[in-house]
N, C-alpha and C positions, 0 to 999 in steps of 0.2 A: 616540383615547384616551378611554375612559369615565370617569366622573366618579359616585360614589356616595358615600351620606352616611350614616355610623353612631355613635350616640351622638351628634351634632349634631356632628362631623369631617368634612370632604371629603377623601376620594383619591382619587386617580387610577391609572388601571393603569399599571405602571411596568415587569410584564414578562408577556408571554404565558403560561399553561399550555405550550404547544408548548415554547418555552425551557427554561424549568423540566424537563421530563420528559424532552429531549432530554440535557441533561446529567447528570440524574438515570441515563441508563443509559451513560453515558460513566462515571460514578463507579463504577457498579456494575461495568462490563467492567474498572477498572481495580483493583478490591478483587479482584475476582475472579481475576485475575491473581495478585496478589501475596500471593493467602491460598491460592493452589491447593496440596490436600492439605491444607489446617488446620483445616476446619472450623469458621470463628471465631463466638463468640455475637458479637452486634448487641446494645447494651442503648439501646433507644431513650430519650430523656429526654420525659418527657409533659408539657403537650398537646400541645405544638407541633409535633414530630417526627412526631406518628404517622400522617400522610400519607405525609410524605418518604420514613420507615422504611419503609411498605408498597407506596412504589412501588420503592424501590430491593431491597427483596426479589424483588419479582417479576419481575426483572429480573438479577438474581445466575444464576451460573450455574453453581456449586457448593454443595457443600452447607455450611448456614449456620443457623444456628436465630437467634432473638430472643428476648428481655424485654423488660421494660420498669421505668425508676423515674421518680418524680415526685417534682420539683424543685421550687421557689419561690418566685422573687425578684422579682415585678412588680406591681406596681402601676399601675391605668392604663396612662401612653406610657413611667414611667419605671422602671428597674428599683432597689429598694429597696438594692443591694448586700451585703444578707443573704441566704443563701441557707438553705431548711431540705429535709429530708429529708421528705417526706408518705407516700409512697410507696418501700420499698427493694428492694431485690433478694435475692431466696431461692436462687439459683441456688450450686452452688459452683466458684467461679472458678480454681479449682486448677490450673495447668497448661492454661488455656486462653486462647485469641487474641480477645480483648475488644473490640470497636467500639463507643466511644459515637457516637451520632448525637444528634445535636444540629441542633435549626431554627436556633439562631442562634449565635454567637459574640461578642461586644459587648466586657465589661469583661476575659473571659477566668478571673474569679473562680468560675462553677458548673464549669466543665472542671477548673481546678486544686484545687479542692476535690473533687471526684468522680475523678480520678485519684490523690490521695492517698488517699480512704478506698480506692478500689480494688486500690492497691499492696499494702496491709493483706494482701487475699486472695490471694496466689500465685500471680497472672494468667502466663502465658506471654509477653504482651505487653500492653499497652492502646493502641491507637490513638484519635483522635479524626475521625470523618467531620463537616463541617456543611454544612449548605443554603448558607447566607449568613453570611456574615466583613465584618464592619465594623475596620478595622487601625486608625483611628484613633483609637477608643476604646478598646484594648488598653490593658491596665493590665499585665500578667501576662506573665511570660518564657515562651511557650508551643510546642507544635510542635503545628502541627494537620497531619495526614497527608494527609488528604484534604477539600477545600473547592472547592463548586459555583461560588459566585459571590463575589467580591468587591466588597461594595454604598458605597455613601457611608452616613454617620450619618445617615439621615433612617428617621424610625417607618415602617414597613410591616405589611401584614396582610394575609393571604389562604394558601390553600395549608400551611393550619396553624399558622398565625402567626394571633394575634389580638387586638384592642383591646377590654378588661373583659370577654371570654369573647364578642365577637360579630365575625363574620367569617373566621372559620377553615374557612369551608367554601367560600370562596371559589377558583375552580377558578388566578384572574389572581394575580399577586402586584399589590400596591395600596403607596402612597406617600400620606402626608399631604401635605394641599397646605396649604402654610404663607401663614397671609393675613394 
C-alpha cells in the first residue's frame, strides 16, 4: 500500500486503477443493456466525474452522447451542503433518457436537487450512475440506478476526486489516513 502526502494530508491507496476500471465496464455493459435503442445523454457532474464519465463512455456499447454541468458544494474534506449551479446545461432534454453521473454520492442533496431541476425539462426518464455511494451519510430518499462501489465515510481522492483541486489525476483511488 502506497502512502502520499498532499496539502500536508497522508493517504493511502485504498483501491487499485485495475478495480476501478474493471467495474467501470461492468456499469457500462449493464447501462448499455437496459438503455439499448434509447440513445440516452450522460450529463456528467464536473470535476470530479470527468474521468469516470470518459472511461465508461468508452466502454458503452451503444450509442450515447454526453454533457456536462458543474456543481459546487465543497470545501476542503467537507461538503458545504449548499449546492450552486457554475456551470448548466444547454442541451434540450425533451423526451430524452438522462444519466447523471456523478464521482460521488454522500449527503444525496446535489442528486436531488439536480433531478428536480431536471424533471422541469421533460426528460424521458433521469437515472442516477455514481463511482462511489457512501449510505451512511444519506440524508435524502433517493434511488440511485447504478453504483460501482459502496465505500465507508472516509475522504478519498484520486481518479477524479480531489482534495482543494490536488489529486485528481491520480490513476489509485486514495483514503485519508486518520492520525
Amino acid at each position: 500500500m502506497s502512502r502520499i502526502t498532499i496539502n500536508g494530508k497522508s493517504f493511502e491507496t485504498s483501491m487499485p486503477e485495475a478495480q476501478i476500471k474493471w467495474r467501470v465496464k461492468e456499469l457500462a455493459q449493464q447501462i448499455s443493456r437496459d438503455m439499448e435503442g434509447k440513445n440516452p445523454l450522460f450529463l456528467a457532474v464536473l470535476n470530479g466525474a470527468f474521468i469516470f464519465a470518459a472511461d465508461l463512455m468508452r466502454e458503452m456499447t451503444i450509442p450515447c452522447e454526453i454533457s456536462f454541468v458543474k456543481l459546487a458544494s465543497y470545501q476542503g474534506t467537507t461538503s458545504t451542503g449548499k449546492i450552486k449551479e457554475v456551470m448548466g446545461i444547454n442541451e434540450d432534454l425533451s423526451g430524452r433518457h438522462v444519466i447523471i453521473l456523478e464521482d460521488i454520492v454522500e449527503t444525496g442533496l446535489t442528486i436531488k436537487q439536480m433531478k428536480e431541476s431536471l424533471g422541469t425539462r421533460n426528460p424521458a426518464s433521469v437515472s442516477v450512475c455514481t463511482l462511489f455511494f457512501k449510505p451512511e451519510r444519506l440524508q435524502e430518499d433517493l434511488k440511485l440506478d447504478y453504483v460501482a462501489f459502496e465505500i465507508p465515510n472516509d475522504f478519498i481522492l484520486g481518479y477524479g476526486l480531489d482534495f482543494d483541486q490536488q489529486g485528481r489525476g491520480l490513476k489509485d483511488l486514495y483514503t485519508l489516513v486518520k492520525e
